[in-house]
Each structure stands twice: as C-alpha cells, then as structure tokens.
N, C-alpha and C positions, 0 to 999 in steps of 0.2 A: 549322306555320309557313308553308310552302308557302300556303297558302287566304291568309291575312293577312296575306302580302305582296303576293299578288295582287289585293286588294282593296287594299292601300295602291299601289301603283302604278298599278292604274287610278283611282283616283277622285282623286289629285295630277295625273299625266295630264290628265284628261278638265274638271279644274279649272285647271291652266296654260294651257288650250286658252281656256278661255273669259275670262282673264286676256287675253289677248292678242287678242283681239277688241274689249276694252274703247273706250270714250271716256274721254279727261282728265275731263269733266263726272263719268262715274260713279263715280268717284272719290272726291268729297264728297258723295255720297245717304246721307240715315239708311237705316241698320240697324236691326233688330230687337231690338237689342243696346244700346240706348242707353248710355254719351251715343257710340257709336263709327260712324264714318263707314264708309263702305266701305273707303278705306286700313287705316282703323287695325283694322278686322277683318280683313282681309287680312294686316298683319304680325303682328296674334297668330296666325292659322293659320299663316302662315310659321315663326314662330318655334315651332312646335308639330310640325310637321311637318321640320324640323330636330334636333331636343332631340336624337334618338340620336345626332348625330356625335361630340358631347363626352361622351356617357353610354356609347358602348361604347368612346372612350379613356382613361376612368378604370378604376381598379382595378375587380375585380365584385365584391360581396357574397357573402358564405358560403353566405347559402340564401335562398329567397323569401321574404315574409312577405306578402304581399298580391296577389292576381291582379286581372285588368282591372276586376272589380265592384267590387273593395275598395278600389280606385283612388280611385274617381267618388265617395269618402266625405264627411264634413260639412266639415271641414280644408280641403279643398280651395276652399270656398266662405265663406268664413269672409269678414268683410266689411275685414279686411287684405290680405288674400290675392287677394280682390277688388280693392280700389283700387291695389296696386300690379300688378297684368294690365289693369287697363283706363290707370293713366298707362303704365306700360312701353310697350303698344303704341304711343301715340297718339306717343311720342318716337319710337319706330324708326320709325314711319308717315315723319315728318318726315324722314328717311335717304334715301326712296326718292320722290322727287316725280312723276314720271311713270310712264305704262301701261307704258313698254319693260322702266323699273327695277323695279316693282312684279312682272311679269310673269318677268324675267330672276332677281329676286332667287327670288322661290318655285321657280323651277326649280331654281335650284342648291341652297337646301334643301333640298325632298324628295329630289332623286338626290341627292347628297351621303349621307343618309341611306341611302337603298335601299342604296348599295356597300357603307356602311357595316356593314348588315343580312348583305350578303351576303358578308362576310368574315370575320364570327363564326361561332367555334365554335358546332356545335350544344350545345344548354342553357345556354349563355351567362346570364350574369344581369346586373341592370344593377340600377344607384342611382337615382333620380330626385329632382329640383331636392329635390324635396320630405321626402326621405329612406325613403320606400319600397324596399325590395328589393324586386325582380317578374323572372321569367323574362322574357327579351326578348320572346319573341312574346307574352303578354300585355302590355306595355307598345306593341307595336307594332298591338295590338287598342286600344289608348286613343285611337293615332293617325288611325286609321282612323275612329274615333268623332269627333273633332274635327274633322277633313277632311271628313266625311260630312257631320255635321248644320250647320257653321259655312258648309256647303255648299247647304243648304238657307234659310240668313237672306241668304245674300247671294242667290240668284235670287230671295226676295220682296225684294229691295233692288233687284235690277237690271230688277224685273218680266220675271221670266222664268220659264221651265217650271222646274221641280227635275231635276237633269240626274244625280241618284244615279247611281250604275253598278251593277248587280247584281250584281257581287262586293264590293264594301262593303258594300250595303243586306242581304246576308244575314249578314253579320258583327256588323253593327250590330244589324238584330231581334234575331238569336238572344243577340247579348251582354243586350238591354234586357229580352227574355223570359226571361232566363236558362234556354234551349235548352227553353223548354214551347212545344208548339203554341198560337196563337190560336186562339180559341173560333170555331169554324164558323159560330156567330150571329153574330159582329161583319164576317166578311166581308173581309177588312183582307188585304192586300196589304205586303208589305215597307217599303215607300216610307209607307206610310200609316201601319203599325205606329211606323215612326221619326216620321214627323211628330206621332200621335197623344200617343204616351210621351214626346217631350221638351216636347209643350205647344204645340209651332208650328202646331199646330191644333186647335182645342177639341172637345172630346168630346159627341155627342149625348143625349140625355137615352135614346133606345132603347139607346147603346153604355153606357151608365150601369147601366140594367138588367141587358145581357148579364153585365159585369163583375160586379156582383154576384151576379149568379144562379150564376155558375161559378165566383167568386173568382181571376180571373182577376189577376194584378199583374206588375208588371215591376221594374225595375231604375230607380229611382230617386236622379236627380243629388246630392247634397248631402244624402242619405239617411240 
C-alpha cells in the first residue's frame, strides 16, 4: 500500500505543480484524447483522482473480485461507457473556468483522497462506480495509472517534457508488464515502457521483432 500511495501522491503532486503554472490559453489545446480539450481532460483526471472519497464512505464489499489488471477490462471501454466519460467531463470542465479553479479544484481532489486512503483500515475493500469489488490498494493502483499516463497526453498537449515521477512510472510498468522483466533487446526504460504499451508512442518495427522473438506482452486497456 505504502509503494502506491507514494506514487499517487507524487505524480498528483508533481501534476498540480504544473497545473498551476498553466496559461488561460492552454486550457483550450487539443489533446490526444479527442474530441477533449485540456480542461475537459483535466476534470476527468480530477474526477478520477477523487473517486475514493465517496468509495471508502460507502459500505465495503465482502470480498475482491477483480484486481488493478481486471479493472482495465472491455466494460470499461465499451462505447456507452465511453460517451458518457467524455460528455461527463466536458460539463464538469464548464464548473471550473480558469487556471486558479482548474488547479485549486485537482488539489482538493487528490488530498481529499489521499486522507481519505489514509484513514482506512488496513484490507479495506471498496465498490467501484462500476460495480467491481477490489482491495483499496489495487483500486488506488488504477489511480495512479490514470494520473500517470493522462499525464503523459497532457505534456504532448502542453508541448512539454513527460514529467512521470518515478514512483508512479514503476507502478505503472510493472502493473502494464504484469511484474515480467523487459526483454534486454528492447532497451526500454519505465517512462518508455508506459508510453510504448498505452500507444502514446508507436512501436519500431526492430521493437516488433524483439517482442516476438521473446513473446513479450503486457497488460492491455480494454482487453
């Protein structure tokens, strides 16, 4: 739990930082994400990166039934499931018109959250919007996956470096590897592993070889 909270609080962190440096202008830049602006990916992470406050005030479920990979299922991606995450946001976008509110709002999100984290019982189990049971720290490994990589479309939206924090980026690989080593031929670094496996960077036809040659796979979204 410890590891996965630490990588959720640095990479909300180190993403309200750069919230708060923002211009009004970058605010309406496409994403990578279409049809969503910068705001309106900014309130679905917001609202993602919040989801535990009302999920450890509800009652908890009896037992797991799904951990962080089983999470990231087809369900999830489904094209209802879809349209109503991408209008959801784009309304809550319209709630928070400027950098201060935009900025102000994700802060109290995530801490909101974190306390939240940190006043549960250990083995705590939580419901999700979606009706999953999952042990909290897997669920809070999901968080850390949407903070992480939604984290990665917004710096090629703001043209900026990818600003991962190393305690996310080894939660995130090893969730997307499901905890196997990269193949030593591909050379791949954390930050790349994530870019590589969610698509936010297309794969070489030599990294095409290695994967096959070693049957290398990951952890695949909507899977």
């Amino acid at each position: 739990m410890e590891q996965v909270r630490a990588a959720f609080r640095d990479e909300c962190a180190r993403l309200e930082q750069v919230l708060r440096d923002l211009d009004e202008a970058d605010l309406d830049r496409p994403t990578p994400c279409p049809p969503w602006a910068v705001r309106d990916l900014l309130a679905h992470v917001r609202t993602g990166a919040g989801r535990l406050v009302g999920m450890l005030a509800a009652p908890a479920p009896e037992r797991a039934e799904v951990d962080a990979a089983g999470y990231f299922g087809a369900a999830k991606f489904a094209p209802e499931v879809d349209r109503d995450r991408i209008d959801g946001a784009r309304r809550e976008a319209r709630e928070l018109p400027g950098v201060p509110e935009v900025a102000d709002g994700f802060a109290r999100a995530w801490r909101a959250a974190d306390t939240a984290v940190a006043a549960a019982q250990p083995g705590r189990l939580v419901r999700t919007r979606h009706g999953d049971a999952m042990a909290l720290t897997e669920f809070l490994r999901t968080r850390v996956v949407e903070v992480a990589v939604h984290g990665l479309d917004l710096a090629d939206a703001l043209d900026r470096r990818p600003w991962l924090t190393p305690t996310a980026a080894t939660v995130v690989a090893d969730l997307l590897a499901c905890g196997r080593p990269v193949p030593d031929g591909l050379g791949w670094d954390a930050l790349t592993l994530v870019r590589k496996a969610t698509g936010r960077v297309p794969l070489t036809d030599a990294e095409r070889t290695v994967l096959d040659r070693t049957g290398f796979r990951w952890l695949s979204f909507g899977g």
